[in-house]
C-alpha positions as CSV (number, residue, x, y, z in Angstrom):
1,X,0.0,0.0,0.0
2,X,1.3,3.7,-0.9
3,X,1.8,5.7,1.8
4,X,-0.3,9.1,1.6
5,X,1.8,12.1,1.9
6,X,1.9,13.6,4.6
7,X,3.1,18.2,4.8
8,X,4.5,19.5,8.0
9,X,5.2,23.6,8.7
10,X,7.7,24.0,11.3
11,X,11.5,25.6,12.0
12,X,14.5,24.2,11.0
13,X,16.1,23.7,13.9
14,X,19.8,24.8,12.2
15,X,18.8,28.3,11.8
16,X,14.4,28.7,13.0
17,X,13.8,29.4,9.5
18,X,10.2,28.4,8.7
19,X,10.1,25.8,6.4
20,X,7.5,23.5,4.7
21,X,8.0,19.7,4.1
22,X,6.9,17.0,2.1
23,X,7.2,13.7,2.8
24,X,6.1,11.0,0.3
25,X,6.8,7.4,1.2
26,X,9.5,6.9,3.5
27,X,11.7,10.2,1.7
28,X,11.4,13.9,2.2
29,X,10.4,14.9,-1.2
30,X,10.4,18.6,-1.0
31,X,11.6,21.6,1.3
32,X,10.6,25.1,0.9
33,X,10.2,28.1,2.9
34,X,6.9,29.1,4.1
35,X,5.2,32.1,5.6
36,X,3.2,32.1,8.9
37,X,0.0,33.6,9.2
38,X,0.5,34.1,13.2
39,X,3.7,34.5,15.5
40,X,6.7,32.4,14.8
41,X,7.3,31.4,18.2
42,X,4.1,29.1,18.1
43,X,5.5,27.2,15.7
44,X,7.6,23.7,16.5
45,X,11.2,23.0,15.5
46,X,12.0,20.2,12.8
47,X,15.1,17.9,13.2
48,X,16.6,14.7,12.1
49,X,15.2,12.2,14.5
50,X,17.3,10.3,17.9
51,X,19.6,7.6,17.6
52,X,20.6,6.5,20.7
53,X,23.2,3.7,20.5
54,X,22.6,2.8,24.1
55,X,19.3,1.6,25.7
56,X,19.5,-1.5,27.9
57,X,15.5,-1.3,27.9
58,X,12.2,0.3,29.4
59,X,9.3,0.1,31.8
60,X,11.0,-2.9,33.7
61,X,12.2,-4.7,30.9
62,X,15.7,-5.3,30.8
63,X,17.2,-7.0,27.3
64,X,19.7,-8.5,29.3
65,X,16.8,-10.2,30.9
66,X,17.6,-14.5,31.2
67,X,13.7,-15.0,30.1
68,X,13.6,-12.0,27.7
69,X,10.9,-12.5,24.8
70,X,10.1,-11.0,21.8
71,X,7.1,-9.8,22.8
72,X,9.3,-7.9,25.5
73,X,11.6,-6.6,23.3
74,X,8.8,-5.1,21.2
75,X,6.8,-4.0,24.4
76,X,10.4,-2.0,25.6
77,X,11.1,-0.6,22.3
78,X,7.6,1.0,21.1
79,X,7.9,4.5,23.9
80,X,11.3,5.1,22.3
81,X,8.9,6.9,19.4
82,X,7.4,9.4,22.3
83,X,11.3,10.5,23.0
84,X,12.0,11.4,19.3
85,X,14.0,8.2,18.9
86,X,13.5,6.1,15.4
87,X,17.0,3.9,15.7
88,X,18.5,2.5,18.7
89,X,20.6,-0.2,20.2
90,X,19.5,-2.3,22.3
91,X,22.4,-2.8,25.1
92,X,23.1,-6.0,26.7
93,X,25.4,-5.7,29.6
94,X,27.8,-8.3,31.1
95,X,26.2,-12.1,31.8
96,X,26.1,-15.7,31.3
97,X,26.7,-16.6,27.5
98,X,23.5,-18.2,27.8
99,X,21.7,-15.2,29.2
100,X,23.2,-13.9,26.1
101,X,22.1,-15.7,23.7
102,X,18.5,-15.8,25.4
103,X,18.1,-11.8,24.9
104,X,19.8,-11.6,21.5
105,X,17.5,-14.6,20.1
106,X,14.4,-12.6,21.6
107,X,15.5,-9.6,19.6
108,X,16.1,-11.4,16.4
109,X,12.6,-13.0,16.6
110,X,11.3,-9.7,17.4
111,X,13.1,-7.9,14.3
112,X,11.7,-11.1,12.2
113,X,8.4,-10.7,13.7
114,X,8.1,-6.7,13.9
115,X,9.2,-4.6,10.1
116,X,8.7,-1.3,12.4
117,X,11.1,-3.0,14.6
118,X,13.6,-4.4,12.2
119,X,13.6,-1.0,11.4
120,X,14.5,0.5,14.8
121,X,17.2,-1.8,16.0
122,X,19.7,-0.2,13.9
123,X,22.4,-2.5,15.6
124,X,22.9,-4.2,19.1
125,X,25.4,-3.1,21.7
126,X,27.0,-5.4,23.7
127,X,28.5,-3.7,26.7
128,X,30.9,-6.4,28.3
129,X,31.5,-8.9,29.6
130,X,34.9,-8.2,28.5
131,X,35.5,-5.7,30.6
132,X,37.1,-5.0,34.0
133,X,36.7,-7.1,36.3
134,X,37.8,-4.0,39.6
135,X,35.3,-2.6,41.3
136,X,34.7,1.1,39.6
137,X,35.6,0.5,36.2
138,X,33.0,-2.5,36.6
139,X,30.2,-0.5,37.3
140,X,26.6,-2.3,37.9
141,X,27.8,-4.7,35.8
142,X,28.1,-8.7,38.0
143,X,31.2,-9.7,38.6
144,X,30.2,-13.3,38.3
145,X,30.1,-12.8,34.5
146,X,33.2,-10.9,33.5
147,X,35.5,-12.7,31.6
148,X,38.1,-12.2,28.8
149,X,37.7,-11.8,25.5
150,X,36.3,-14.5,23.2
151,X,36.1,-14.4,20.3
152,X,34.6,-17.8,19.1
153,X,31.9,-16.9,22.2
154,X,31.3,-13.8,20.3
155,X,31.0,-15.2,16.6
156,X,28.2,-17.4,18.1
157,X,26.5,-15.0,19.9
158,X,26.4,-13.1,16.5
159,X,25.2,-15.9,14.4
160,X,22.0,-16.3,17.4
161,X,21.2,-12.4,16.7
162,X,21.0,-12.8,12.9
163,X,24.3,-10.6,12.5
164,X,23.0,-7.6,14.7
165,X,25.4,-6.8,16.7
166,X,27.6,-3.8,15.4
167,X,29.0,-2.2,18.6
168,X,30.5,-4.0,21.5
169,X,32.5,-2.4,24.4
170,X,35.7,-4.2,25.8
171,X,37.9,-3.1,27.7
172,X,41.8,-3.2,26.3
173,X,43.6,-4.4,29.4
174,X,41.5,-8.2,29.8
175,X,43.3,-11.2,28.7
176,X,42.8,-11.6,24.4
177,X,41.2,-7.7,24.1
178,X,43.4,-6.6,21.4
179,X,43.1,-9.5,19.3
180,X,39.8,-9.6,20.2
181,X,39.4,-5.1,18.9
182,X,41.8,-6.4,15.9
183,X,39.3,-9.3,15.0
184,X,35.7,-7.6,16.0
185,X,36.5,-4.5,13.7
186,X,38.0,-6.2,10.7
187,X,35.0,-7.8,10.7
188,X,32.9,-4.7,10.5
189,X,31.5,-4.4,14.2
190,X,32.5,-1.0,16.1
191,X,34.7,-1.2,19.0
192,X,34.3,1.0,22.0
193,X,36.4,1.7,25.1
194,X,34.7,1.1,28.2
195,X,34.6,0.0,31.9
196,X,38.3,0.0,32.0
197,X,40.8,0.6,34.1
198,X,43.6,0.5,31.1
199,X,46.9,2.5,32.0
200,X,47.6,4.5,29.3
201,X,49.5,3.0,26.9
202,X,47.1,0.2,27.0
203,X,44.1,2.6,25.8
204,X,46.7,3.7,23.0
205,X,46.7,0.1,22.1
206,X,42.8,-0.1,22.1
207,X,43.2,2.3,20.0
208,X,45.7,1.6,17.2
209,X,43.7,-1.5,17.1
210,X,40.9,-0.6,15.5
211,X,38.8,1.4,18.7
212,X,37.1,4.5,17.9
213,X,34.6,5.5,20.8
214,X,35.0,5.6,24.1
215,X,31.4,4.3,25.9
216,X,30.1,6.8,28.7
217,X,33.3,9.0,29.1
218,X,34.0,10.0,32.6
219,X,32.3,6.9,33.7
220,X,32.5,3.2,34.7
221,X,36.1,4.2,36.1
222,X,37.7,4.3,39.6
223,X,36.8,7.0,41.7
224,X,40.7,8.0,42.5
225,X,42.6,8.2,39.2
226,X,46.1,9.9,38.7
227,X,45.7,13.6,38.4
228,X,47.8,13.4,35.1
229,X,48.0,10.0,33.9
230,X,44.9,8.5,33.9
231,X,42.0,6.6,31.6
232,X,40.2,9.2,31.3
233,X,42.6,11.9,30.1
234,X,44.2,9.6,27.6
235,X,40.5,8.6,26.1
236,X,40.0,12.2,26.2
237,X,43.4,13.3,24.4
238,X,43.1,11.0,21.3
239,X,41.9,12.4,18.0
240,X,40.8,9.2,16.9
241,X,38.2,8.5,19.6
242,X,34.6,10.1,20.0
243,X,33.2,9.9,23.3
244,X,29.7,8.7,24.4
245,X,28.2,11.1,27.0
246,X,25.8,10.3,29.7
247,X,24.0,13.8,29.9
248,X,21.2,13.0,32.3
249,X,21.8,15.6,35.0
250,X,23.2,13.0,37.2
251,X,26.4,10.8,35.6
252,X,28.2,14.0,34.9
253,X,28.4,17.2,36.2
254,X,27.8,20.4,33.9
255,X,31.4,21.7,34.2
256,X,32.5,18.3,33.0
257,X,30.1,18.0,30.3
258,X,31.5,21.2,29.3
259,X,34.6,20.6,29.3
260,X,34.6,17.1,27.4
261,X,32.5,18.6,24.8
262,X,35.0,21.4,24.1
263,X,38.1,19.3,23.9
264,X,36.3,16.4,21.9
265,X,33.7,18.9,19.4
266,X,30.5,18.4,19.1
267,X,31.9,16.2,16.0
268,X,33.4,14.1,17.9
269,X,30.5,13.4,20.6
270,X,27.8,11.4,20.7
271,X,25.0,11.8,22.9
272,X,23.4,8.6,24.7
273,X,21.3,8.3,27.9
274,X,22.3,5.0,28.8
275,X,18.8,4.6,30.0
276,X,17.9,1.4,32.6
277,X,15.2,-0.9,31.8
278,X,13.7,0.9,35.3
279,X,13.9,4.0,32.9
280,X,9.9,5.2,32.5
281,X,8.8,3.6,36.3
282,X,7.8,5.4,39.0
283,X,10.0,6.8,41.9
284,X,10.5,3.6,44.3
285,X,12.4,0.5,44.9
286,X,12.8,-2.3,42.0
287,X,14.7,-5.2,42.2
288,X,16.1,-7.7,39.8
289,X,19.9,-10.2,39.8
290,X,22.0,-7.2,39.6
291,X,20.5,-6.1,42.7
292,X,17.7,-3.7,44.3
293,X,17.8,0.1,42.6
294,X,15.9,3.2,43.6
295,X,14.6,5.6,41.4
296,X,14.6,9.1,43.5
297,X,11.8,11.9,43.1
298,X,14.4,13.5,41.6
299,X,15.0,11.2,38.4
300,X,18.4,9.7,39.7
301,X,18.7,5.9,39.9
302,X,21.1,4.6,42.6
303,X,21.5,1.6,44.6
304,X,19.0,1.3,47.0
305,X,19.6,2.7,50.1
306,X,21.9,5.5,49.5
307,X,21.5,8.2,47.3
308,X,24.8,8.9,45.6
309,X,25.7,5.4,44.1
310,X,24.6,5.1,40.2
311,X,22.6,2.2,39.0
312,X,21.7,3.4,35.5
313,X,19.9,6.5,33.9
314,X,16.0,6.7,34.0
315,X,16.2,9.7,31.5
316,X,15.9,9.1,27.8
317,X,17.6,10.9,25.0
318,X,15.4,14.1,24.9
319,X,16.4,15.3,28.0
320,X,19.7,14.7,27.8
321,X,19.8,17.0,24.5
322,X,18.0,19.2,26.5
323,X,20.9,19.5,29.1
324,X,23.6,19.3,26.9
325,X,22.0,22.9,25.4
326,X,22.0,24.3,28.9
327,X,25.4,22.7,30.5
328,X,27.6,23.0,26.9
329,X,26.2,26.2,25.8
330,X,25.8,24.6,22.1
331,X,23.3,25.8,19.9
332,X,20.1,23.4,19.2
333,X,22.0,22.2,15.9
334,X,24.9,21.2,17.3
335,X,23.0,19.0,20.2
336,X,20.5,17.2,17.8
337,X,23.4,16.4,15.8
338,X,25.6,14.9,19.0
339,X,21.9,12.8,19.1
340,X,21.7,12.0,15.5
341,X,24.4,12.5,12.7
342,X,27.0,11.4,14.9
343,X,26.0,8.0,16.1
344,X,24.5,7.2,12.8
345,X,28.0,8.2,11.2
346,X,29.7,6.1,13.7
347,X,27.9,2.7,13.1
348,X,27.4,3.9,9.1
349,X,23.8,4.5,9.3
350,X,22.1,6.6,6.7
351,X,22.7,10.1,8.3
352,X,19.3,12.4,8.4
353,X,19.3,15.7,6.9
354,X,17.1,18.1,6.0
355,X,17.4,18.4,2.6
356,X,15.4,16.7,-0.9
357,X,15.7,13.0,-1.0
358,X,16.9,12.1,2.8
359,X,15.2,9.8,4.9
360,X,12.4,10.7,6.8
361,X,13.2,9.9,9.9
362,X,12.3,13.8,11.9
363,X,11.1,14.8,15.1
364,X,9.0,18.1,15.8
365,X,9.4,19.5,19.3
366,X,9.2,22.6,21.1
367,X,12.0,23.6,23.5
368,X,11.1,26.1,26.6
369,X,12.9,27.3,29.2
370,X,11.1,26.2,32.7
371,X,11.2,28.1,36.2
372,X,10.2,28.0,39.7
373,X,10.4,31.8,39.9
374,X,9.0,32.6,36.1
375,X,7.2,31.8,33.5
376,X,8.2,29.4,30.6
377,X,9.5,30.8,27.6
378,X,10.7,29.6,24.2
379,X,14.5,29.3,23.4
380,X,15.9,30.5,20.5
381,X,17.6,27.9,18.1
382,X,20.9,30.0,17.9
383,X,21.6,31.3,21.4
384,X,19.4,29.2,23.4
385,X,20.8,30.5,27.0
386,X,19.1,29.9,30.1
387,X,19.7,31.2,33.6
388,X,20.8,28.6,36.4
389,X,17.4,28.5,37.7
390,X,16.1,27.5,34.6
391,X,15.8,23.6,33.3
392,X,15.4,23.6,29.4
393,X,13.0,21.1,27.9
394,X,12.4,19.4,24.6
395,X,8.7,18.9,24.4
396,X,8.0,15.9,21.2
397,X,4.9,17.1,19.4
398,X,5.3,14.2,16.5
399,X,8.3,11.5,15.6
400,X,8.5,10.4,12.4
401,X,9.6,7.3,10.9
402,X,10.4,6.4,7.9
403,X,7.7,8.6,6.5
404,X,5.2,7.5,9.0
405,X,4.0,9.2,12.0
406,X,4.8,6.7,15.3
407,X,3.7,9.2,17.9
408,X,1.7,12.9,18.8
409,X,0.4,14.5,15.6
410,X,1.2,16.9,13.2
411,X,-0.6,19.9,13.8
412,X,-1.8,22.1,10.3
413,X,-0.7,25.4,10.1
């Protein structure tokens, strides 16, 4: 069946130029400037829609569940849509090789199953369980589980998800890792830096083997860390590596978020929010085998108990482009793009753009400045400052996929 086409008004979010698009089947067919009748500011930016090359599930699904199921996997991957994401991978963390295989079989059936979903999973992450084994660099990850690289154990697991996974973390230091980086990118899959506690010269090896991210920068890493020589400042210092940043409000602080944006670019940074399968439950207590979590009024997810100890995100991707506006001082563009055209370049997906004959993958979305002490006002695509007492907000009004509209509505103008 032909898809109808479908006209959107809105802003480009490069510039807040108002524009008019078609969309016919899954490709933007025309752009074109258009002329509102009313005020500008009423009007909705237009981007390219999320990926987010991190999501280890949703609303208490985990896909590094033992008993994970397609219908799961579907169930955990549909609210994506109401964040502005279209592509995603799903993460598995460290486990079992058959708790492995259990959650990457689940999301192969559900890819066969689902075309919308086939469509989504751009690629599965596998984070570990070749990775430190120290407490720190380890994270939430079990200990139980860690092990060194394999790389027949990894061939199989590929094989079970029908050749999905394209990004797996290791870190450099364990037993095998660099022939395991050499072997894992030569065979097309993306190799990230993470939950290491690699001297330096050993990240440099990571590196010249092939590595060219570094997962979650400035975390998963020991608490005390050499004020010159450290894993961090050597992930940091290479040219060849992006980073991954956890922009939630709570894995990094702003000054740091900052600062790693500045030395890396917003080229060279990918935003990712890392989110928990808790990620879209209530604040309270939850409990699976990696242990019992807390989600805080605030949003923060910790170890339950105590309220500084991380046990995940429970944002999603919107927000954290949202903070990286307010703590980086980058424009709207440049944010979107650390949420969209990077990650897509990185794992050589189609990259979005508005322009004739790109995918339609978009997302429309107000962003306002909210305050206890004012009233909310809309930001300004090129100098979109807010004061401390000021949260910014990406509000979705409509994600597109593929030409279709997954969630809100398009509103005519």
């Amino acid at each position: 069946m032909t898809k109808p086409m479908v006209t959107l008004f809105a802003r480009d979010y490069a510039n807040g130029e108002p524009i008019r698009i078609e969309i016919e089947g899954d490709r933007i067919r025309r752009i074109e400037p258009a002329w509102p009748q009313g005020s500008l500011n009423d009007w909705p930016f237009v981007s390219p829609a999320f990926l987010d090359l991190q999501i280890n599930g949703y609303g208490g699904t985990w896909f590094s569940d033992d008993a994970l199921t397609a219908e799961a996997v579907l169930k955990a991957l549909s609210p994506h849509f109401g964040f502005g994401v279209t592509r995603l991978c799903p993460t598995l963390i460290t486990n079992s090789f058959e708790g492995l295989a259990t959650g990457f079989a689940a999301i192969r059936e559900a890819c066969e199953q689902s075309a919308w979903a086939n469509r989504m999973v751009c690629g599965c992450h596998l984070e570990g369980p070749y990775i430190s084994g120290e407490d720190g660099p380890r994270g939430a990850h079990p200990k139980q589980h860690v092990r060194p690289a394999n790389w027949d154990e990894f061939q199989r697991l590929q094989e079970i998800s029908g050749g999905r996974i394209r990004l797996v973390t290791v870190a450099p230091e364990v037993k095998n890792g660099i022939d395991f980086i050499q072997k894992a990118v030569a065979s097309g899959v993306v190799v990230s830096l993470g939950h290491t506690a690699a001297t330096p010269e050993q990240i440099q090896s990571g590196v010249d083997a092939g590595a060219r991210l570094s997962t979650h920068l400035g975390n998963g890493a020991h608490s005390m860390i050499h004020r010159h020589r450290n894993v961090i400042y050597e992930q940091l210092a290479d040219p060849r590596l992006s980073a991954s940043l956890i922009v939630d409000g709570h894995h990094l602080p702003p000054n740091l978020v900052r600062t790693f944006i500045r030395v890396k670019t917003p080229q060279k940074t990918i935003l990712t929010c890392d989110a928990a399968g808790w990620a879209g439950c209530p604040p309270g207590v939850y409990e699976n085998k990696l242990g019992r979590s807390e989600i805080l009024p605030s949003g923060k997810l910790v170890v339950a108990g105590q309220q500084e100890l991380l046990a995940g995100s429970a944002q999603e991707i919107d927000e954290c482009v949202a903070n990286a506006i307010s703590f980086a001082g980058v424009s709207v563009k440049q944010a979107v793009d650390m949420a969209s055209q990077n990650p897509a370049k990185l794992l050589g997906q189609e990259v979005v753009r508005l322009r004739r004959g790109s995918l339609a993958d978009l997302v429309v979305f107000h962003i306002t400045a909210e305050s206890r002490i004012g009233p909310i006002r809309p930001i300004s695509p090129i100098s979109p400052i807010s004061s401390p007492n000021e949260r910014l907000r990406l509000n979705i009004e409509a994600t597109i996929a593929g030409g279709e509209l997954k969630f809100g509505s398009i509103v005519p103008r």
